[in-house]
Each structure stands twice: as C-alpha cells, then as structure tokens.
C-alpha positions as CSV (number, residue, x, y, z in Angstrom):
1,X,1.4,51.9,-45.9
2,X,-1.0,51.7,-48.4
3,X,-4.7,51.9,-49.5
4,X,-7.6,54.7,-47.6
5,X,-7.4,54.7,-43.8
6,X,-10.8,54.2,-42.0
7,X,-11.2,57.2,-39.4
8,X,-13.6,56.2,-36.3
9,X,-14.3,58.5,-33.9
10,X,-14.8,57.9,-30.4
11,X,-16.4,59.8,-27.3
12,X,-15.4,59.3,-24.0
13,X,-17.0,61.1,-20.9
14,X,-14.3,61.7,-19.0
15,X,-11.6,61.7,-21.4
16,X,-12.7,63.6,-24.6
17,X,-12.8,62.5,-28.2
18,X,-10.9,60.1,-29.4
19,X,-9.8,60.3,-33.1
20,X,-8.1,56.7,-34.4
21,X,-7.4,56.0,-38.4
22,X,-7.6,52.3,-39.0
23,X,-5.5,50.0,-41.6
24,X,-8.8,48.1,-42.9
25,X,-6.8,45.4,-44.9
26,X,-5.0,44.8,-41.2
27,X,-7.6,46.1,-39.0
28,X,-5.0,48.0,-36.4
29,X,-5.2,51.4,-35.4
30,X,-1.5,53.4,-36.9
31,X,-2.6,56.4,-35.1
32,X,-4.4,57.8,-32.5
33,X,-4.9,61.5,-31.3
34,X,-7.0,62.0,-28.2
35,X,-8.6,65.7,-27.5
36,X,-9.4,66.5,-23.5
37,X,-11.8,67.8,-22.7
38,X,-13.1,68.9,-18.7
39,X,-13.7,65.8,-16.4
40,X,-17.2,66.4,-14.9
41,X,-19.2,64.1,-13.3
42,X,-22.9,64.2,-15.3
43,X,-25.4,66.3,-14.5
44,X,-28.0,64.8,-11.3
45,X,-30.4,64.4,-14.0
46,X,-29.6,61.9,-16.2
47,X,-29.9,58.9,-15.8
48,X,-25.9,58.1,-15.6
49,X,-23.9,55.2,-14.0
50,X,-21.0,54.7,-12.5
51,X,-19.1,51.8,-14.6
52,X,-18.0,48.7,-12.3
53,X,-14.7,49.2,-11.6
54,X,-13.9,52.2,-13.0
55,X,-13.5,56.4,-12.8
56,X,-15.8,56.7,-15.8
57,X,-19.4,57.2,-16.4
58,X,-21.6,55.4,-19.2
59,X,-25.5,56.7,-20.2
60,X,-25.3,53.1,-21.8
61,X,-27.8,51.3,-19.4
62,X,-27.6,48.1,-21.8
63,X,-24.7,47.9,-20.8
64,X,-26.8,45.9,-17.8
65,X,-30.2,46.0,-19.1
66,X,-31.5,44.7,-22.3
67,X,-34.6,47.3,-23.2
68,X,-37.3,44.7,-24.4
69,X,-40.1,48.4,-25.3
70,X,-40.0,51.4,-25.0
71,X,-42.8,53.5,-25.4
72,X,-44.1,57.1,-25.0
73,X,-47.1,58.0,-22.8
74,X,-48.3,61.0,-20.9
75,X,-45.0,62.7,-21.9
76,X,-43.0,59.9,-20.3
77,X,-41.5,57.0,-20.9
78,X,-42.9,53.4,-20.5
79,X,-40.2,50.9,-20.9
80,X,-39.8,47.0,-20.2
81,X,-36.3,46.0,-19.6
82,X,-34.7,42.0,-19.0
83,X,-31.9,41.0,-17.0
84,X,-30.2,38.2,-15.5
85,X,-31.4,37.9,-11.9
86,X,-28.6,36.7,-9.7
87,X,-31.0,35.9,-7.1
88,X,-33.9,34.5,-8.6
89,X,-30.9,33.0,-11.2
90,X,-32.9,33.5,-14.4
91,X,-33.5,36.0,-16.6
92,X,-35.8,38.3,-15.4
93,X,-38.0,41.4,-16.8
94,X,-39.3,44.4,-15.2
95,X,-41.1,47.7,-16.3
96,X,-40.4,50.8,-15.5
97,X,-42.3,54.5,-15.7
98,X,-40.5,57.7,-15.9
99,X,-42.3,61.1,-16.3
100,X,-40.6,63.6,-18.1
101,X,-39.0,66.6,-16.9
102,X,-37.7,65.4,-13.8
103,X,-35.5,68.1,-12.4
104,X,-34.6,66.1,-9.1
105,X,-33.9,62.1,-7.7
106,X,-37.8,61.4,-8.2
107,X,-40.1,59.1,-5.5
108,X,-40.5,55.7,-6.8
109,X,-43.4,53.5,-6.7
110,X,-43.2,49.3,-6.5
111,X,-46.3,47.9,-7.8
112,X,-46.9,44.0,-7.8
113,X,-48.9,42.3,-9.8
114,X,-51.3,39.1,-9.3
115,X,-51.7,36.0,-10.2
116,X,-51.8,35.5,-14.3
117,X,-50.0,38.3,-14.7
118,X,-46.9,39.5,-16.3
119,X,-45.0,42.7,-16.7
120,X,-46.9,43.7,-19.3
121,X,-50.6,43.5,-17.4
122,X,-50.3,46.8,-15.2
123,X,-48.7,48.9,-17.6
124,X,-51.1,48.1,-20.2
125,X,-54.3,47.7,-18.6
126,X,-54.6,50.3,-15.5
127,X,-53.9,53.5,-17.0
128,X,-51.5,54.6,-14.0
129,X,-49.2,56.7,-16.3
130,X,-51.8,59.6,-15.9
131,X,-51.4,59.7,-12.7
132,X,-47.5,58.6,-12.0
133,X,-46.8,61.4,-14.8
134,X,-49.4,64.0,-12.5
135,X,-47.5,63.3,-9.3
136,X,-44.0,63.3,-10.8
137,X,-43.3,59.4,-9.4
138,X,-41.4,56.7,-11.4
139,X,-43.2,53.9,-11.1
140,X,-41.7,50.1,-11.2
141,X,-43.5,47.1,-11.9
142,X,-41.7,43.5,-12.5
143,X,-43.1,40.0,-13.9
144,X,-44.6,38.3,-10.7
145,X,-42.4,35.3,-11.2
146,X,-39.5,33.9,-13.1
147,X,-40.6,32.0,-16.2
148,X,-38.6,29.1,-16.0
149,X,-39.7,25.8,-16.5
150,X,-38.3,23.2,-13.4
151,X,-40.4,19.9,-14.9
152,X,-42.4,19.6,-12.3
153,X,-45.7,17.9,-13.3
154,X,-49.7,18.9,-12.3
155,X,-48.1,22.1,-10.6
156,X,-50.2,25.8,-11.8
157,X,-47.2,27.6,-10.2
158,X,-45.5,28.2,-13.5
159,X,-48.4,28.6,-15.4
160,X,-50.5,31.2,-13.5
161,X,-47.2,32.8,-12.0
162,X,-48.4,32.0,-8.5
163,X,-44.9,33.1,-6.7
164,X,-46.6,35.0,-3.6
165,X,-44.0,36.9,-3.5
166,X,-42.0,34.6,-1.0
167,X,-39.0,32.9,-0.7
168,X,-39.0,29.3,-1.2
169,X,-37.0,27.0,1.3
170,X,-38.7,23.2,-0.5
171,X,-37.0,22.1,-4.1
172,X,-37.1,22.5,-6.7
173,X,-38.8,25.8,-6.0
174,X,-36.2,27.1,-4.1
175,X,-33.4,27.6,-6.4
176,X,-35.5,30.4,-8.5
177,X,-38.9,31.6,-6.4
178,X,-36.9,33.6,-4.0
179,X,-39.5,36.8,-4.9
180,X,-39.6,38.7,-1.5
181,X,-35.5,39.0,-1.6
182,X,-36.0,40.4,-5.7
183,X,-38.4,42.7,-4.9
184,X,-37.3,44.1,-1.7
185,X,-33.4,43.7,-2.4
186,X,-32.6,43.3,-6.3
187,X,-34.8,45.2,-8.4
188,X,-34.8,48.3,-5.8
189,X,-30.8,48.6,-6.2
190,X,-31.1,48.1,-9.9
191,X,-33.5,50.7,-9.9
192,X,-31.2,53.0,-7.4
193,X,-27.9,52.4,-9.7
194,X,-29.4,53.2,-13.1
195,X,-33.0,55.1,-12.4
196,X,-32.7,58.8,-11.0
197,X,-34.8,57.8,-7.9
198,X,-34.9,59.2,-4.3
199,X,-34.3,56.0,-2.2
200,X,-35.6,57.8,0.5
201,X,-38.4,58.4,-1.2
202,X,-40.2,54.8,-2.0
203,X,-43.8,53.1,-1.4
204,X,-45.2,49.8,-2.5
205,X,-48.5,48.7,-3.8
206,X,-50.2,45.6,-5.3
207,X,-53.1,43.7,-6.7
208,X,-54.4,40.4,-5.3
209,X,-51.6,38.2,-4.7
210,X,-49.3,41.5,-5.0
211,X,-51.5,43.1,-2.9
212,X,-50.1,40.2,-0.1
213,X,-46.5,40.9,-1.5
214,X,-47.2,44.5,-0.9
215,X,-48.5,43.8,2.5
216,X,-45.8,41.5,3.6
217,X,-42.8,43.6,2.1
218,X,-44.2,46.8,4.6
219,X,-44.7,45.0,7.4
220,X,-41.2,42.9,7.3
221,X,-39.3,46.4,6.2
222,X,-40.6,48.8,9.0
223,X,-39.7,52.5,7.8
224,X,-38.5,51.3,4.3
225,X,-41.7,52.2,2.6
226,X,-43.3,55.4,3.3
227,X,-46.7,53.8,2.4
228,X,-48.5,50.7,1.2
229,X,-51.5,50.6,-0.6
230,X,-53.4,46.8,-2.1
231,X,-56.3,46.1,-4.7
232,X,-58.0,43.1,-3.5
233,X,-55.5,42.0,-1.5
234,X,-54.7,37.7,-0.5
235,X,-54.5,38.9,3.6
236,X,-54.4,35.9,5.5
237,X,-52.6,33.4,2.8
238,X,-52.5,30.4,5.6
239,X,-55.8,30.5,6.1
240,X,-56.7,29.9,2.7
241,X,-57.0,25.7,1.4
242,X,-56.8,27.1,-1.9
243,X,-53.5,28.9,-0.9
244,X,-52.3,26.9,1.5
245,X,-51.5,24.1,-1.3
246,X,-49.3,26.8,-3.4
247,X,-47.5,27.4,0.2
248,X,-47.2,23.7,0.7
249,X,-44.8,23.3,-2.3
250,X,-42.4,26.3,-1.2
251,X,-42.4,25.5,2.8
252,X,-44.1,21.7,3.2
253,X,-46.5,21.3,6.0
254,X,-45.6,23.7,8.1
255,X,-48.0,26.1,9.2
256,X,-45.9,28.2,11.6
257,X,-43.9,29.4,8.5
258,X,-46.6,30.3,6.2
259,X,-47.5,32.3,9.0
260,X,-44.3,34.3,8.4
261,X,-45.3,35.1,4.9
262,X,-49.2,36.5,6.1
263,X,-49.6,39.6,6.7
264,X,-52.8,39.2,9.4
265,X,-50.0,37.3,11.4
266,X,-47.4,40.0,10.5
267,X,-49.6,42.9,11.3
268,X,-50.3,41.7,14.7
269,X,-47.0,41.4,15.9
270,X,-45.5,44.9,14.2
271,X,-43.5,47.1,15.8
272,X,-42.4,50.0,13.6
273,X,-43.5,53.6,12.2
274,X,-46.9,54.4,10.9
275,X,-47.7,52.0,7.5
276,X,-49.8,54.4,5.7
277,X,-52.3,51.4,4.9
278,X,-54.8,51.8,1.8
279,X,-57.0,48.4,0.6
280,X,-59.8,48.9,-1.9
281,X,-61.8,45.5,-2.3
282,X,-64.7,45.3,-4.7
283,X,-67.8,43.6,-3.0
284,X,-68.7,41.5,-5.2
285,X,-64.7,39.8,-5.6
286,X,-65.7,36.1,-6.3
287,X,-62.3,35.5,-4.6
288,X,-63.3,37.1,-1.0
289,X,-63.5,34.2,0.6
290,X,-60.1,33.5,-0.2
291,X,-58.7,37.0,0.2
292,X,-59.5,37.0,4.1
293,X,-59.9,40.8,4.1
294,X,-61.8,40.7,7.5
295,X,-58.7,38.7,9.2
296,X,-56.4,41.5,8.6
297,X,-59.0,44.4,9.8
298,X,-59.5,42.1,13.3
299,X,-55.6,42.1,13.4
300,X,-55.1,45.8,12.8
301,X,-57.6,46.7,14.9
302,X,-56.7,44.2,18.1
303,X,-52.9,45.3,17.5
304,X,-53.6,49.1,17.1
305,X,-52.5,49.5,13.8
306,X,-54.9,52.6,11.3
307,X,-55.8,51.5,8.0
308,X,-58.3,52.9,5.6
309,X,-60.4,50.4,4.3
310,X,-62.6,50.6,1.5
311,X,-65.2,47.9,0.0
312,X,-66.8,48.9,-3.5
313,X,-70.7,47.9,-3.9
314,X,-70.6,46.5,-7.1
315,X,-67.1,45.9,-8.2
316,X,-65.1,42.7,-8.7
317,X,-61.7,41.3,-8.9
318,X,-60.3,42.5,-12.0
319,X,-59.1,45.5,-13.9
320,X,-62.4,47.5,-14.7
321,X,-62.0,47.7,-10.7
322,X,-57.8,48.5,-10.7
323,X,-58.8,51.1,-13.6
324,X,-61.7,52.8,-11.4
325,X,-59.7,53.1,-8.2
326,X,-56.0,53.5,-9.2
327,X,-56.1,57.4,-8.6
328,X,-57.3,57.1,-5.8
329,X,-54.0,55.2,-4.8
330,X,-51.5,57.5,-6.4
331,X,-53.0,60.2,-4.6
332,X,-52.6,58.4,-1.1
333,X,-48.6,57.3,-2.2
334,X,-48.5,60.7,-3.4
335,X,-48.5,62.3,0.3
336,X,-46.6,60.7,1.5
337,X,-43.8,60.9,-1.4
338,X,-44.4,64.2,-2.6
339,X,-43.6,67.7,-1.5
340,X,-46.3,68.9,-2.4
C-alpha cells in the first residue's frame, strides 16, 4: 500500500477509543485497534439516552432532536428544539428551560401558550427563566399548534394557531390537531427519554387558550400533575359563539362533545386528588366575556373543588399582565414540586 494513511479517531461510551487508519485514495479502513476502557452507565446527571435498540449510550440528543437555539439565561439554558411528531404527523417544535447545576432528576413544568402564539412567545416575553432557574424546575413550552397548511379556505385556525389543545375527530383537522394527546402523551416522554426530569415530579400551566389546555389536561389526568395554574384562562369553551365556531370544525355540531373538552363541565364531574388550582385574570381582559371565568368558580364551588382565584384591577389580557404575575405562579408550582 501506498500514499499517507488518514488516522480518525473514534469514542465510544461503552467500548473505548477506537483508533482506524484509512486508505484515502480507497476510502477503507486497513486497520483498526480498539482500546477498552470500563463500561459504566453515565452519571444520573447528564442528560444521556439510551440508543433504540442497543446496550450503548449517546449524549447526542440530535440524534432525535434538531436544536433550532440555544441560548444562555439565568445561568441556564434556553433552547428550542424541532421534531417529527408522530402523532400530530408533522414537524413539530418545542422549548425547553434547564437551570444549571442540577444535581438530581429536576421537577418539570408544561406551560401552554394562547392563541397567536408560538414557541418562541413565552420564552421571550415573560421572563420565567428568573424564576424556573430560582426554584431549580425545567420548564417546557411547545408551539400551540402544528404549522401545516391543509387548504382549507376562510379558516383563522392556521393562522392564529387556534388548536385548543384538543383532539380533533372532523377532517381535515383531524389528521394533525390531535394537541391534548402531544401534550399530555408525546412531548412529556420526549422530555422523560432525553431531559433529566422527575416524572413524578410534573405540573402544568397556561395562558388564555393554554390556560383551557392546562385546565382540561388536570382535570382528564387526575394525580398526573401535582398542580395547575392559568393566566386568563378560556373556562367554559362551549359556551363561548366565538369558540364554539373553532370547536365546530374539530367536532361538528355537537355540543355534548365540546362539553368533553370544557373544563366547567370537567370540573364538575371530577373525581380525583387535590388540583392545586391557581387562575389570575386581569379585570379589565377585553376577552372576559369570552373566557367564562365565573362558570368555572360556580362549578368548583357547587362540586366542592378549592381554587384560588385572583382578578387584577387594572390589568388586561396580555403579557405586561403574564410578566407581572408569573412569580407568583412559579412560587405556587414550586410547592408543590419542590422540597423545599
């Protein structure tokens, strides 16, 4: 053989190094020398995963998830990842908070975000990361809808993102706005397989028409999250005309199952563990009417179930609100997800 070898050098967890000296006019390997090294399994702090269908263990979490940003803040990281969503079959992004210096699984926090909203909106406009890096919670926040185009025309679904966080039965809606089943079952074992998150460990909170996926996701998941919190929350969605037409193009004319996807209706028929309710609403929302806040607190009251309540003199619908109160709900998540 003639000519200079290439050498590449390869690491592999379990295995060792891997030394290989490559033939570049032929582009094969003539020889290969592997070092061993100790097979451990990495350390409960990074953020490893297990590779599908293999022994070995990857840091690469490309490998499933293409990072869109990453950013430092707080001493943390704020990143925006995209992925194929095999239930809501299209690509699909989400962003996700992690403090630094996490020495154990950490809680995790959904957060779900409203109408005309993106991934982006939260992360860039509420200032959470003081207080998600404060408590020590990883916080996770996807785009409120997929962002494909199905051709339909005169519909604001697409353009204002308008998912409600349900699952579609009518077409075409159906094939891509299954929301509830990507937030309550995709994304959280996403998160669980590539995060270092305590899945026993998890709350959910929202704004406006997250506020109503928030809502409905407790109340359908009794025990799952250890408490729920809403900014101007949609309450009583099938009560709403303005609402109801959006409902009418995932489940037709049928009021009995919007009712299913209403959290005044859910919250009077729930049977399950404490909620840990907390609803800020600014009194001067333009949306109120349309929110039906005093629905819900008739329903929790007639079925028994505690919330804390607050309305705001002076505040509206939109993020100088979410900015003003948004400790005030990382404090209440933190209780219940924090030691101390």
């Amino acid at each position: 053989m003639r000519g200079p070898l290439c050498f590449n050098i390869m690491y592999i967890f379990r295995c060792g190094y891997r030394l290989s000296a490559v033939c570049p006019s032929s582009g094969r390997a003539v020889h290969t020398v592997k070092f061993q090294q100790r097979r451990t399994r990495p350390h409960q702090d990074q953020n490893f995963q297990r590779l599908c269908g293999s022994r070995q263990w990857s840091n690469n979490i490309e490998q499933q998830l293409k990072v869109v940003s990453d950013n430092r803040c707080f001493g943390g990281q704020q990143k925006v990842y995209e992925h194929y969503s095999a239930v809501l079959n299209f690509q699909m992004r989400f962003a996700v908070y992690v403090p630094e210096n996490l020495e154990r699984p950490a809680p995790v926090l959904y957060h779900l975000g409203g109408m005309l909203c993106s991934e982006q909106t939260f992360i860039q406009k509420s200032g959470f990361q003081r207080w998600a890096a404060h408590y020590g919670i990883i916080v996770v926040s996807p785009d409120v809808c997929p962002r494909v185009n199905l051709g339909v025309d005169n519909n604001t679904i697409e353009a204002n993102g308008e998912s409600y966080y349900v699952n579609a039965v009518k077409k075409p809606w159906s094939k891509n706005f299954q929301m509830y089943s990507y937030v309550n079952e995709e994304l959280p074992s996403i998160i669980q397989e590539n995060f270092n998150v305590n899945k026993d460990k998890q709350s959910i909170m929202g704004h406006s028409m997250g506020g109503h996926g928030a809502l409905i996701s407790a109340l359908k998941n009794p025990g799952k999250f250890r408490s729920v919190s809403a900014l101007a929350p949609v309450c009583n969605p099938s009560q709403s005309p303005g609402i109801q037409v959006i409902l009418k193009c995932y489940f037709g004319d049928d009021l009995k199952t919007m009712e299913k996807w209403d959290s005044t209706c859910l919250v009077a028929d729930y049977k399950g563990p404490e909620l840990n309710i907390l609803i800020h609403q600014g009194y001067n929302d333009v949306h109120k009417d349309d929110l039906g806040l005093e629905n819900f607190i008739s329903a929790c009251k007639k079925a028994g179930i505690a919330a804390s309540i607050n309305i705001e003199e002076g505040y509206d619908h939109g993020f100088y609100f979410i900015s003003t109160f948004i400790e005030q709900h990382y404090h209440h998540h933190a209780k219940f997800l924090c030691d101390s």
